[in-house]
Backbone and ligand atoms as CSV (ligand in chain L), in Angstrom:
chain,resi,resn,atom,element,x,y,z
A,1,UNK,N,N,-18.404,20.408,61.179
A,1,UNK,CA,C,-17.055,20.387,60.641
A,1,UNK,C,C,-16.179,21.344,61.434
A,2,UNK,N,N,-14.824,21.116,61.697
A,2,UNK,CA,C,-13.953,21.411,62.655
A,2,UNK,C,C,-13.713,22.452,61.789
A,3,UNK,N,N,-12.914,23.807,62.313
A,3,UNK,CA,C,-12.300,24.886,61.708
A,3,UNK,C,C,-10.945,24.632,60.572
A,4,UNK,N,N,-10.155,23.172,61.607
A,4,UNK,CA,C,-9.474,22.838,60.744
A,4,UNK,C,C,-9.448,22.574,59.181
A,5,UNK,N,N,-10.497,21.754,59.244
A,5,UNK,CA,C,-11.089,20.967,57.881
A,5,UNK,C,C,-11.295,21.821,57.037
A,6,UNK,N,N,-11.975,23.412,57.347
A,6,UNK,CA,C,-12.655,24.158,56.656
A,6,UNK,C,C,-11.412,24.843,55.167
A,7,UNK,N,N,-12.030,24.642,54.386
A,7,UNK,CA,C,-11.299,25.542,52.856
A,7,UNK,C,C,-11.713,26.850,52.562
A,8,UNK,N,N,-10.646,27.744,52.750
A,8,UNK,CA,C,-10.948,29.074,52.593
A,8,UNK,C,C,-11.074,29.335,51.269
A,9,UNK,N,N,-11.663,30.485,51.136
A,9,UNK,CA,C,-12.440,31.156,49.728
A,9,UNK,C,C,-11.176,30.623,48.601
A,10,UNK,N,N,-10.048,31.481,49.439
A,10,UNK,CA,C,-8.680,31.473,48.781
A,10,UNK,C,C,-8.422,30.246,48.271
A,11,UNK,N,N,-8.328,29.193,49.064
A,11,UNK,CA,C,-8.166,27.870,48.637
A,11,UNK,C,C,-8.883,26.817,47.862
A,12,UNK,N,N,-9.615,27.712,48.392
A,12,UNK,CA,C,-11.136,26.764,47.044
A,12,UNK,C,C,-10.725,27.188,45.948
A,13,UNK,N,N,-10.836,28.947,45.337
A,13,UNK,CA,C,-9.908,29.414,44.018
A,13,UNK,C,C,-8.912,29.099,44.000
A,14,UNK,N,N,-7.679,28.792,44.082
A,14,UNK,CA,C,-6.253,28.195,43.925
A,14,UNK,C,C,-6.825,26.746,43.435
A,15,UNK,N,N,-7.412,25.504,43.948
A,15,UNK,CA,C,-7.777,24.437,43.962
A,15,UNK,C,C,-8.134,24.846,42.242
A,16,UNK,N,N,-9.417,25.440,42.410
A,16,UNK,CA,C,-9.798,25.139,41.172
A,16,UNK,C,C,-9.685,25.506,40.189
A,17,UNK,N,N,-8.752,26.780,40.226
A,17,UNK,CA,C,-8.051,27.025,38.784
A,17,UNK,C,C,-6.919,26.163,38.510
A,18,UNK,N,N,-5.923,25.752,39.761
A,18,UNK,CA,C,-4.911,25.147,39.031
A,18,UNK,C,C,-5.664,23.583,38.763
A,19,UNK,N,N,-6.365,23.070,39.024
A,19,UNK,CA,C,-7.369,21.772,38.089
A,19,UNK,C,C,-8.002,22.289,37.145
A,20,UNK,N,N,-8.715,23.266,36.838
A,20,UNK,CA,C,-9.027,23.492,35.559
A,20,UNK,C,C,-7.589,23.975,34.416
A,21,UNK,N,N,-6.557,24.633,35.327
A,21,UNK,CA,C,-5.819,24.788,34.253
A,21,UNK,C,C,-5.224,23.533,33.899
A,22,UNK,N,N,-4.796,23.029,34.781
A,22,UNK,CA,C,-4.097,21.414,34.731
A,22,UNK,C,C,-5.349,20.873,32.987
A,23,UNK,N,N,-6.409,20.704,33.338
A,23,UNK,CA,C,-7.531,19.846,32.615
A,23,UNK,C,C,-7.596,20.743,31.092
A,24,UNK,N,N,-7.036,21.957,30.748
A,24,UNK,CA,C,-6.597,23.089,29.861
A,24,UNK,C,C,-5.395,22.671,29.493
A,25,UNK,N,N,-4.572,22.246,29.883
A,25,UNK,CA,C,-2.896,22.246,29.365
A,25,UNK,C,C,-3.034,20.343,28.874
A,26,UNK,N,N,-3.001,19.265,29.266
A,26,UNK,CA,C,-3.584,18.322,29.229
A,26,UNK,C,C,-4.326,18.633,27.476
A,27,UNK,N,N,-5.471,19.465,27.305
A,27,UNK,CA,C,-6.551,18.796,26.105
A,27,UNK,C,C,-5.312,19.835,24.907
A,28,UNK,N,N,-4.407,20.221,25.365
A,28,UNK,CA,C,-3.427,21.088,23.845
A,28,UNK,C,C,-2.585,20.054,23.897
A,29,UNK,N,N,-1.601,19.401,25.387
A,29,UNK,CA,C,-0.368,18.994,24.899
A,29,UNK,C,C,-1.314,17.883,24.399
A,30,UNK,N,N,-1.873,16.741,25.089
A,30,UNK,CA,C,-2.225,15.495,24.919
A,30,UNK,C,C,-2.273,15.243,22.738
A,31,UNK,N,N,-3.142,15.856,21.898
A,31,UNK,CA,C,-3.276,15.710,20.999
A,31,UNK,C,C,-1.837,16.539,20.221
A,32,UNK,N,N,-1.108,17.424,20.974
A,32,UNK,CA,C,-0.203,17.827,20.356
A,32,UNK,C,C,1.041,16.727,20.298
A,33,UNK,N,N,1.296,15.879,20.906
A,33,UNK,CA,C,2.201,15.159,21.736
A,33,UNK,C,C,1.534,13.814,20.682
A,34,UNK,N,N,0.893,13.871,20.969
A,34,UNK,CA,C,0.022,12.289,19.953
A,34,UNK,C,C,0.775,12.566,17.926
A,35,UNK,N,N,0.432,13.732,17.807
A,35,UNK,CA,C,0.518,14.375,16.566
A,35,UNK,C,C,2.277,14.154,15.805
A,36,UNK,N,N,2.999,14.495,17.079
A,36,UNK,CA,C,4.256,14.354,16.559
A,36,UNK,C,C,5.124,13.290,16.835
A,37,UNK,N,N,4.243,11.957,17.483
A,37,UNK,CA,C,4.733,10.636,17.686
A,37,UNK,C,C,3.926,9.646,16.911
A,38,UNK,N,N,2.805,9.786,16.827
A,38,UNK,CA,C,1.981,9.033,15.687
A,38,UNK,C,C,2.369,8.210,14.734
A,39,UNK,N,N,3.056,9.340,13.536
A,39,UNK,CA,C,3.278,8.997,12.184
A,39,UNK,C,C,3.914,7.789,12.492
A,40,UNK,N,N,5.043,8.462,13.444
A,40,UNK,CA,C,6.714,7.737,13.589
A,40,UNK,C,C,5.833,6.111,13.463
A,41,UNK,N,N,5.359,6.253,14.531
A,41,UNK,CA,C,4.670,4.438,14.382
A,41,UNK,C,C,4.008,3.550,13.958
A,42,UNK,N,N,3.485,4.312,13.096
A,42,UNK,CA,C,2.444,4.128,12.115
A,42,UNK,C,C,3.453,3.605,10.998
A,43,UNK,N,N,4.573,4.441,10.821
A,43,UNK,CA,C,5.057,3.855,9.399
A,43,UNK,C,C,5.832,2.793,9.870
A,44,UNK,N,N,6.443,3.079,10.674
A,44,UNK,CA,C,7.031,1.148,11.079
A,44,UNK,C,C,6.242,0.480,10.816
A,45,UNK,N,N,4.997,0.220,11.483
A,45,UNK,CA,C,4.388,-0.978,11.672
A,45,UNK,C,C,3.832,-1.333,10.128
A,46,UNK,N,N,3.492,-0.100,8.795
A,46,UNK,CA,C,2.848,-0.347,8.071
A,46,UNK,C,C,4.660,-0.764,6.997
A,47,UNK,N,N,5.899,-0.299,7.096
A,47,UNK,CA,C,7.070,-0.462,6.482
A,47,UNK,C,C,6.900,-2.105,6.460
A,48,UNK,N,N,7.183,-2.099,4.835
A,48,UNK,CA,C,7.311,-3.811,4.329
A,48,UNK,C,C,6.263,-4.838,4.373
A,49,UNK,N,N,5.058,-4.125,4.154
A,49,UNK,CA,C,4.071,-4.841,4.472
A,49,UNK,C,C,3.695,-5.691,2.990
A,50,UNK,N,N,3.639,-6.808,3.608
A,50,UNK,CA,C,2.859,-8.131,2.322
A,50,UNK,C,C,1.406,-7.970,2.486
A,51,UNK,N,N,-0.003,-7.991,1.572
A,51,UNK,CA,C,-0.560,-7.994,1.789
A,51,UNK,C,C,-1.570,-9.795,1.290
A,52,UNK,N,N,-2.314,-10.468,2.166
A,52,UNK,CA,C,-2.824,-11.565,1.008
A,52,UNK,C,C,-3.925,-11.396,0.278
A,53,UNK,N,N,-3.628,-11.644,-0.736
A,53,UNK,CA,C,-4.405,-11.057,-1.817
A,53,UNK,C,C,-5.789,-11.928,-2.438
A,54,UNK,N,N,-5.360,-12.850,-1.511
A,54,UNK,CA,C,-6.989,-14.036,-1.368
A,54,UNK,C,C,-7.196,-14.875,-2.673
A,55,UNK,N,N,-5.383,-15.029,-3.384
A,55,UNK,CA,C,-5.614,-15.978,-4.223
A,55,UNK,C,C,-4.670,-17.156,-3.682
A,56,UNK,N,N,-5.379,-18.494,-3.781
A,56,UNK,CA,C,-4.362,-19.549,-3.794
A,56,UNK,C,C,-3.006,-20.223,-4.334
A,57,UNK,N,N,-2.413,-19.973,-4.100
A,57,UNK,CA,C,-0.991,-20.807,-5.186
A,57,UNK,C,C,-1.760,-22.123,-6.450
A,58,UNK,N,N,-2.751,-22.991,-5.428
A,58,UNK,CA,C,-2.762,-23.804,-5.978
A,58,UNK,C,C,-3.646,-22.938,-7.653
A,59,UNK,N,N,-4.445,-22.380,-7.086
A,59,UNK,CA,C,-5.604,-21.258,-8.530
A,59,UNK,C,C,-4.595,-20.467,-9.392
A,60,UNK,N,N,-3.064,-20.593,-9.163
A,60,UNK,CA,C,-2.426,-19.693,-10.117
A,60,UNK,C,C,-1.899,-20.732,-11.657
A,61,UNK,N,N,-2.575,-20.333,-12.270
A,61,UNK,CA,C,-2.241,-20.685,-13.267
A,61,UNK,C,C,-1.214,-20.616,-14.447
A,62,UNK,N,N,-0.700,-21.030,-15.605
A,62,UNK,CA,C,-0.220,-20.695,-16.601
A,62,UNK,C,C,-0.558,-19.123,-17.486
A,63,UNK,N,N,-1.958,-19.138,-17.394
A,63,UNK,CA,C,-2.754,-17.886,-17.969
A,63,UNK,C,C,-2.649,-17.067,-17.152
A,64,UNK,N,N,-2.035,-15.830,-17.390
A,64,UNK,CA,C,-2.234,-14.581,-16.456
A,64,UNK,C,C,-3.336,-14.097,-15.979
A,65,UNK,N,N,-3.597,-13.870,-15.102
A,65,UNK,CA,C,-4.925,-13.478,-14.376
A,65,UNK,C,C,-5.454,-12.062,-13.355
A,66,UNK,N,N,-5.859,-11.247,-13.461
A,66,UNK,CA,C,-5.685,-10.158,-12.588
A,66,UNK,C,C,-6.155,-10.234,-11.253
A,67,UNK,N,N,-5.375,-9.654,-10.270
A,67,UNK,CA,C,-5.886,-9.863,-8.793
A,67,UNK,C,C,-5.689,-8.747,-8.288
A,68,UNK,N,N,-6.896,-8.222,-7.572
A,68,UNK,CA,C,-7.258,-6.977,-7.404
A,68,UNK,C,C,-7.372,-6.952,-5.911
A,69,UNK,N,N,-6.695,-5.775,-5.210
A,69,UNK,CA,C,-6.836,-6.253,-3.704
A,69,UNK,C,C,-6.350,-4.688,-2.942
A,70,UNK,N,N,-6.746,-4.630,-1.564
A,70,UNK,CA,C,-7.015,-2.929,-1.256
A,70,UNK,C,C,-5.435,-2.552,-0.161
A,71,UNK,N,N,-4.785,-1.588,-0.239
A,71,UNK,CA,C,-3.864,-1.483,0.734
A,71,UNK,C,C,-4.314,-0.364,1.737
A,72,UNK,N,N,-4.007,-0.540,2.868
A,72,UNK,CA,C,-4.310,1.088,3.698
A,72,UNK,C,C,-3.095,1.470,3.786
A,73,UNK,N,N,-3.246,3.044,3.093
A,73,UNK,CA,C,-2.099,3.832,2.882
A,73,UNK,C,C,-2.070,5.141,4.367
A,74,UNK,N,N,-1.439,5.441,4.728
A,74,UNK,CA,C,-1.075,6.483,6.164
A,74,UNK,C,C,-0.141,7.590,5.361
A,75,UNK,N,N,-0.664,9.032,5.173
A,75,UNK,CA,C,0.027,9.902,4.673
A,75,UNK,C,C,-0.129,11.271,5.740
A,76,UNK,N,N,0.543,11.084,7.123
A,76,UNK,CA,C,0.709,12.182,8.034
A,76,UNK,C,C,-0.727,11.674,8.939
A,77,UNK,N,N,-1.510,12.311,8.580
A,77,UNK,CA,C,-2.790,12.027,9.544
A,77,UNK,C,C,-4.058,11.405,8.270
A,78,UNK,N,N,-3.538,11.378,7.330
A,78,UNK,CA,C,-4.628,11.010,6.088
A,78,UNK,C,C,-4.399,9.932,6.161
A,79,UNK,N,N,-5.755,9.209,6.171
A,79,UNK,CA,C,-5.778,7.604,6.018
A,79,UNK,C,C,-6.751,7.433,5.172
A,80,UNK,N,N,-6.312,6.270,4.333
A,80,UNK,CA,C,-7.394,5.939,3.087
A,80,UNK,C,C,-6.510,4.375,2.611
A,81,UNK,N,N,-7.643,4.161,1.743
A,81,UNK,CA,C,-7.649,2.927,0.951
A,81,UNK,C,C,-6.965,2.720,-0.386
A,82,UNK,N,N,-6.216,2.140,-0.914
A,82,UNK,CA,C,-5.953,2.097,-2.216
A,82,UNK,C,C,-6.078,0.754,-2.908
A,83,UNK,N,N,-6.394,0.610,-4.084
A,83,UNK,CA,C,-6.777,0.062,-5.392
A,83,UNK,C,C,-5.240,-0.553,-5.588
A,84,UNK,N,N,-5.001,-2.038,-5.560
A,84,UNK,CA,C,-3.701,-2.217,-6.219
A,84,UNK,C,C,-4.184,-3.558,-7.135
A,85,UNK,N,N,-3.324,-3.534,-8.172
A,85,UNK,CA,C,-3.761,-4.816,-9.481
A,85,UNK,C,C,-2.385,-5.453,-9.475
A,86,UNK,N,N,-2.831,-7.178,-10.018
A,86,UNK,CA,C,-1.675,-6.888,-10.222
A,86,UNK,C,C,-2.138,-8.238,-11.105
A,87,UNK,N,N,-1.047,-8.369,-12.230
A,87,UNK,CA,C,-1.060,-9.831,-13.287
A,87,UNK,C,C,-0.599,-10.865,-12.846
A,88,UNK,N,N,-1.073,-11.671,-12.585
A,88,UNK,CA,C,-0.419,-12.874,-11.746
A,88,UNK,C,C,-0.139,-14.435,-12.778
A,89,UNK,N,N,0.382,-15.077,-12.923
A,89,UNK,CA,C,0.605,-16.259,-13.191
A,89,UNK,C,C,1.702,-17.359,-13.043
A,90,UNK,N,N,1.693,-18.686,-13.837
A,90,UNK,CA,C,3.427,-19.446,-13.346
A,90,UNK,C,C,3.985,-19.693,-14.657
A,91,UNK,N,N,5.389,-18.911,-14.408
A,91,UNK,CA,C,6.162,-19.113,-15.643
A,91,UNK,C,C,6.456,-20.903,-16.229
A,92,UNK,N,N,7.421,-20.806,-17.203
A,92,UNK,CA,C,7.401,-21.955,-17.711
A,92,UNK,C,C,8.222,-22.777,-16.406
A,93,UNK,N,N,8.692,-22.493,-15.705
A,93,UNK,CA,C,9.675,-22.888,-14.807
A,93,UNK,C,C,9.040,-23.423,-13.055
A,94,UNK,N,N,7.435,-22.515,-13.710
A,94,UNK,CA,C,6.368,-22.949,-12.249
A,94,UNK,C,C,6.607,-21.968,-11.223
A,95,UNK,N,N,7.670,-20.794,-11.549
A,95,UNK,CA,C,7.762,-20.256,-10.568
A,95,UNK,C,C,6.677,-18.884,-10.725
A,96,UNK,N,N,6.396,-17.986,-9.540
A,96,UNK,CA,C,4.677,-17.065,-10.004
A,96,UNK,C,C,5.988,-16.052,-9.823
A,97,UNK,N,N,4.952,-15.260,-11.481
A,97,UNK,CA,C,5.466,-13.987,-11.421
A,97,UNK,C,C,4.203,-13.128,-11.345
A,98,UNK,N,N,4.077,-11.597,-10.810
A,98,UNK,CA,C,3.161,-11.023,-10.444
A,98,UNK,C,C,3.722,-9.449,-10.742
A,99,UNK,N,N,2.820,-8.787,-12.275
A,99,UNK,CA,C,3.251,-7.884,-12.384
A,99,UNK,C,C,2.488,-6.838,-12.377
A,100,UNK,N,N,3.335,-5.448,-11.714
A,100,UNK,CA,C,2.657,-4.660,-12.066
A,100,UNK,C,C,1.835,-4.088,-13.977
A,101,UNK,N,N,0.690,-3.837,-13.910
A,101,UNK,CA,C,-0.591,-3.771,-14.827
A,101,UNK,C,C,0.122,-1.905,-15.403
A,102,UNK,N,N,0.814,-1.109,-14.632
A,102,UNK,CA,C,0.971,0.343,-15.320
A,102,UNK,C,C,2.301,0.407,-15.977
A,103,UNK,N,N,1.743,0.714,-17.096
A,103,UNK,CA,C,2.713,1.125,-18.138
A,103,UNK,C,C,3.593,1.668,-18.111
A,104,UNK,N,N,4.541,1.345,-18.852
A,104,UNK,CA,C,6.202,2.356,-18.278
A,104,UNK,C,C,6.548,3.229,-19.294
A,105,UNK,N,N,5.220,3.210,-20.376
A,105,UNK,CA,C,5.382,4.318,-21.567
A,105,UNK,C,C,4.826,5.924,-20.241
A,106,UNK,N,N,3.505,6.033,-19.767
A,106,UNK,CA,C,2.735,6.972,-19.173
A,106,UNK,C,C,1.435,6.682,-18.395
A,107,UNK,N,N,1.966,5.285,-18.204
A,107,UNK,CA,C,1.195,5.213,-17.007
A,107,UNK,C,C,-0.064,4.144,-17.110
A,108,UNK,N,N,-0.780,3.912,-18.542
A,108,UNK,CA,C,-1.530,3.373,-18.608
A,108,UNK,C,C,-1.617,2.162,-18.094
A,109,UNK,N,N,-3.143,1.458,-17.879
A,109,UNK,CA,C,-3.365,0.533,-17.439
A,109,UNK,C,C,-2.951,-0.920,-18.803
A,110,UNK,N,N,-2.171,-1.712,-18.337
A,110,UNK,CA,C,-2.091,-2.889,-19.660
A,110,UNK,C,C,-2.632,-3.987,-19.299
A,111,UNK,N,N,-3.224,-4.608,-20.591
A,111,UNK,CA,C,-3.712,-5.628,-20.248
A,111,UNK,C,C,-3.033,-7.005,-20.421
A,112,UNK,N,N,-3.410,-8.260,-20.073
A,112,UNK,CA,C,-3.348,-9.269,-20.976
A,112,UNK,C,C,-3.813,-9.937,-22.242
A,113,UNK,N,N,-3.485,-9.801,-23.372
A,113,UNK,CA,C,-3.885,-10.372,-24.950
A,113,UNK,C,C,-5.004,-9.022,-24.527
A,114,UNK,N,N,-4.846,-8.397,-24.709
A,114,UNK,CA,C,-5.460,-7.127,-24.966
A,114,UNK,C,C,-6.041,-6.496,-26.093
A,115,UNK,N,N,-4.848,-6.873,-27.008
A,115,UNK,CA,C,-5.327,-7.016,-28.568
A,115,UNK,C,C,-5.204,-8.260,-29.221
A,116,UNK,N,N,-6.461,-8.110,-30.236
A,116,UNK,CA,C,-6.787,-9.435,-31.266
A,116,UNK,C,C,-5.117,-9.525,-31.789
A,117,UNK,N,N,-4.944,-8.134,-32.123
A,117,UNK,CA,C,-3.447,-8.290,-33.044
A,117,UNK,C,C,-2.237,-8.824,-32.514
A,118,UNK,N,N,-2.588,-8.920,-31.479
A,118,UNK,CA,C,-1.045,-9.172,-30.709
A,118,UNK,C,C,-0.967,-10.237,-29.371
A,119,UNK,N,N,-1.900,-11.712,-29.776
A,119,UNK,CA,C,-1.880,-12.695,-28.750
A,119,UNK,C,C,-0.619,-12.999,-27.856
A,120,UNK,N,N,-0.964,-13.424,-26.673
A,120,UNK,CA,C,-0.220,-13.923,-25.947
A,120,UNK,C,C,0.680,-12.955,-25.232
A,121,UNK,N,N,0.619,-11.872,-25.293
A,121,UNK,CA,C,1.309,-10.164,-25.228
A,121,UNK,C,C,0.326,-9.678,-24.097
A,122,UNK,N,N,1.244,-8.781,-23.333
A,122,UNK,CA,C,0.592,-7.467,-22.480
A,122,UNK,C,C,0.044,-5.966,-23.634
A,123,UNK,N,N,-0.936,-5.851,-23.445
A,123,UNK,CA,C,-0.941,-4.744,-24.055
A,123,UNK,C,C,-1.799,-3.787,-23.586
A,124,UNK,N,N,-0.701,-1.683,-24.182
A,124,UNK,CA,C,-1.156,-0.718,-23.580
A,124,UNK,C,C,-2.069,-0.281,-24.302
A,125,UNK,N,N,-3.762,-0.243,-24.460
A,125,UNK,CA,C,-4.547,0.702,-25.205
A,125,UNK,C,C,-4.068,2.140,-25.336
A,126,UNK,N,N,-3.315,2.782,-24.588
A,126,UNK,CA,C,-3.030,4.243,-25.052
A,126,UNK,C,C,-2.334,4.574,-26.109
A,127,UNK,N,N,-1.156,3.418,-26.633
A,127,UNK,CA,C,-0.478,4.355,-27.738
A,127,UNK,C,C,0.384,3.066,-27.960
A,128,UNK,N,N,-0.895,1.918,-28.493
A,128,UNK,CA,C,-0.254,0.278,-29.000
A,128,UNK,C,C,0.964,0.246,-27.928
A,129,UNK,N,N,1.109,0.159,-26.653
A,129,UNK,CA,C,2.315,-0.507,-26.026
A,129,UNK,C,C,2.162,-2.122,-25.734
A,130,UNK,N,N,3.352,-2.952,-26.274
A,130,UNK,CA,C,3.617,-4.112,-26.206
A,130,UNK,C,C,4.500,-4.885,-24.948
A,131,UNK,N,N,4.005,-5.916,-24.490
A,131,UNK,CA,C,5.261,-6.500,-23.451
A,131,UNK,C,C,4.951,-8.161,-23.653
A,132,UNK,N,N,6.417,-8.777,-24.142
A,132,UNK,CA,C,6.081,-10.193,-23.843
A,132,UNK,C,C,5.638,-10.554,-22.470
A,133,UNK,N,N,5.238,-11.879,-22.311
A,133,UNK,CA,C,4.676,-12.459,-21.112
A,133,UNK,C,C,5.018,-12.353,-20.104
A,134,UNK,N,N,6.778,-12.164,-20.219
A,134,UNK,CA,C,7.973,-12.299,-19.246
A,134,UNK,C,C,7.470,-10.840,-18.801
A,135,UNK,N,N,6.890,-10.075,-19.305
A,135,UNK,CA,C,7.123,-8.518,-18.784
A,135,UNK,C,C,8.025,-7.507,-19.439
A,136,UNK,N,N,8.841,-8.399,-20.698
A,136,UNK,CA,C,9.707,-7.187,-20.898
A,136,UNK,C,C,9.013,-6.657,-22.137
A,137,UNK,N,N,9.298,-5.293,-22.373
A,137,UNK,CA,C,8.679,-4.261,-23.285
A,137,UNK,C,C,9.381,-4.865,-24.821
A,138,UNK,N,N,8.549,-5.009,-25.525
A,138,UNK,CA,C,8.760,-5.269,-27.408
A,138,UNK,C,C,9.166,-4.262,-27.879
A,139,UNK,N,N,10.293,-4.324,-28.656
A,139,UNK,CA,C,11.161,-3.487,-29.464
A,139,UNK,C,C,10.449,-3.013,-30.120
A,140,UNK,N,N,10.757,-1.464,-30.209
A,140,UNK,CA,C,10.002,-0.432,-31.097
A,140,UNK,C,C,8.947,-0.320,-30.887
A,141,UNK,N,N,7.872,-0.538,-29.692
A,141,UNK,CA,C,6.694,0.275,-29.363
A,141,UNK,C,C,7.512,1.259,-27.970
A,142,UNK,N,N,5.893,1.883,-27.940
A,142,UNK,CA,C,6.295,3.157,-26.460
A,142,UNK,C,C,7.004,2.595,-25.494
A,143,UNK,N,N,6.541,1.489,-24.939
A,143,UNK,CA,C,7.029,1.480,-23.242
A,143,UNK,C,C,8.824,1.183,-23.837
A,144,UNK,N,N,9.483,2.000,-22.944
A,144,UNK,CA,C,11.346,1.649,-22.866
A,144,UNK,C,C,11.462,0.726,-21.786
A,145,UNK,N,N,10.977,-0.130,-20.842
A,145,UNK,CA,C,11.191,-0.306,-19.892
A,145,UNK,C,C,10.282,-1.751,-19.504
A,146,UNK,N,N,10.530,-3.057,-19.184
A,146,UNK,CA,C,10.077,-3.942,-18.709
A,146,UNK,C,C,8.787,-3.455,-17.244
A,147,UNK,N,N,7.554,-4.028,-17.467
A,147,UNK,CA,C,6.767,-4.108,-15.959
A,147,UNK,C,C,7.580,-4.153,-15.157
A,148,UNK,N,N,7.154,-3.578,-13.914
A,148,UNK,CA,C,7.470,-3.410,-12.759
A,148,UNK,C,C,7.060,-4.884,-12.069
A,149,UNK,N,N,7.559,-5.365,-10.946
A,149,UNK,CA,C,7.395,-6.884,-10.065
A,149,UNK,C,C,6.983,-6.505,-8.978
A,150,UNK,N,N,5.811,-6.989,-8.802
A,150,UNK,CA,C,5.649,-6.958,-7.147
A,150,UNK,C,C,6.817,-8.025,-6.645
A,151,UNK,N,N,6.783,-7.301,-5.271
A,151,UNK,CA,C,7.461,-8.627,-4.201
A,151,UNK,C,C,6.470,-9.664,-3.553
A,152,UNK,N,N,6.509,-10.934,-3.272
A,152,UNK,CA,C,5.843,-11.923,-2.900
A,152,UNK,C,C,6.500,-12.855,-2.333
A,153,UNK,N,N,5.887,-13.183,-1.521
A,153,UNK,CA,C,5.938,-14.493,-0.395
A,153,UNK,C,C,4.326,-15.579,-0.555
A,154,UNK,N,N,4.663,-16.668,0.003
A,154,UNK,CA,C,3.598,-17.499,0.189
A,154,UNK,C,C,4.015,-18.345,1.336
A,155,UNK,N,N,2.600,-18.117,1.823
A,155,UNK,CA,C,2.480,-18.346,3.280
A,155,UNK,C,C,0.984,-19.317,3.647
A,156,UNK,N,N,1.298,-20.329,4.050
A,156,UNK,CA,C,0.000,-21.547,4.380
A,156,UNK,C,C,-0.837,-21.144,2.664
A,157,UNK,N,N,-0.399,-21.900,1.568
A,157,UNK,CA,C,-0.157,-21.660,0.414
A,157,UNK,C,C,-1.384,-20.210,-0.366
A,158,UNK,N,N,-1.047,-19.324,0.221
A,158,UNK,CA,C,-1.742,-18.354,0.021
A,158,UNK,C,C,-0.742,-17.513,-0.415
A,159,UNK,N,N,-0.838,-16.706,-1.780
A,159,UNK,CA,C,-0.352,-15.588,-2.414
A,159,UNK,C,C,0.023,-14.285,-1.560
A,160,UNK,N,N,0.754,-13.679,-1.081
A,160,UNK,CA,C,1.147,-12.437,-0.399
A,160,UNK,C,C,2.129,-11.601,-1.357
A,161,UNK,N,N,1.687,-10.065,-1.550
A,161,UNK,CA,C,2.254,-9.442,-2.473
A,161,UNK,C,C,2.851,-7.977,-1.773
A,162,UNK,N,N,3.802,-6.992,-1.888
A,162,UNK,CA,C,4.294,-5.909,-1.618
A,162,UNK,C,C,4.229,-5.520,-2.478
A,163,UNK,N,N,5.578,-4.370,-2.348
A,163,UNK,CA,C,5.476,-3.418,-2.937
A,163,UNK,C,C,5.533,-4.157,-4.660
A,164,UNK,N,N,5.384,-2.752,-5.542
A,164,UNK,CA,C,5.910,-3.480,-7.152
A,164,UNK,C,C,7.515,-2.777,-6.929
A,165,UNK,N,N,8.376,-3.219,-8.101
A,165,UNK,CA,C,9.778,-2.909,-8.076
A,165,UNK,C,C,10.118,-2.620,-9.141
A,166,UNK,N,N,10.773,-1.882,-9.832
A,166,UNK,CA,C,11.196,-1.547,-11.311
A,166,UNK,C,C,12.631,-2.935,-11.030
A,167,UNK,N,N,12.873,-3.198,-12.211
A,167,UNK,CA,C,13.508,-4.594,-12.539
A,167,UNK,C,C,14.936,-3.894,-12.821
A,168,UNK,N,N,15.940,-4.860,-12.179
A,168,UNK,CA,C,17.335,-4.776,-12.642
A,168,UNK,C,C,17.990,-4.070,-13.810
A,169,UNK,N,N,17.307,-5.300,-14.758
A,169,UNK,CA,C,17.879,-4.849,-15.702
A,169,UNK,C,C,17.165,-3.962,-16.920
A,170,UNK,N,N,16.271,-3.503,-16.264
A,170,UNK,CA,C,15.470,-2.112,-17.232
A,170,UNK,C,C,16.398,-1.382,-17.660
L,1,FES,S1,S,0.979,4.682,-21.849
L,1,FES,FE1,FE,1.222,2.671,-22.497
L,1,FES,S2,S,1.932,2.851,-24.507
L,1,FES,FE2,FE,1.749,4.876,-23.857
């Protein structure tokens, strides 16, 4: 090897600290830089999301029915699964309504004909709450406030549901 070619002590150290520092600055920004652009895109892509809930239009019936189905929720860097319900059926008019199941007294879970006493009714086991079929809350029990509505679309006749919505005219 020619004298030219040759790398002095000096240059070998210069070389390889500024690549190791380079390969040092790189492993802070890289995940720092990821950290504060992330979310941003994450919630777009997850903003307004329908999910299908793997029931058919044609399987929706007159009788309310519960359909149980998982959302992935993104909270900063926490990612997890959630549990969503929801009452599904077709009004007298054929059109599907799909309601939220939590109570607008405190939260409880309601059912359909829930009680012997009170056919054809939503009802809250925590503290007798009542809702006709339509969803709206029966005069003079707890809940003040009609179920909440999911939003829905149907798509290649498959059920798709969002968010739930507190109703107009609550
Ligand atoms: S939580 Fe439903 S009636 Fe109280």
């Amino acid at each position: 090897m020619s004298d030219k070619n040759k790398v002095s002590r000096r240059q070998f150290l210069n070389y390889s600290l500024t690549g190791l520092g380079g390969f040092m600055a790189a492993g802070v920004l890289v995940p720092n830089l990821r950290f504060a652009v992330d979310p941003v895109f994450k919630k777009q892509s997850a903003a307004g999301g329908f999910v299908n809930v793997s029931l058919s239009v044609d399987d929706i019936t007159d009788e309310p029915q519960r359909v149980d189905w998982e959302v992935e929720q993104v909270d900063g860097w926490y990612e997890s699964d959630i549990n969503r319900t929801a009452w599904v059926f077709k009004d007298d008019d054929g059109d599907i309504q799909a309601f939220s199941p939590v109570c607008k007294h405190l939260g409880c879970f309601v059912s359909w004909e829930g009680s012997d006493d009170h056919p054809d009714e939503f009802f809250c086991p925590c503290h007798n709450g009542r809702y006709y079929k339509d969803g709206t809350n029966v005069p003079h029990t707890p809940p003040l406030a009609p179920l909440d509505v999911f939003e829905q679309k149907v798509e290649n006749g498959m059920l798709f549901l969002g968010e739930a919505k507190q109703r107009e005219e609550a």
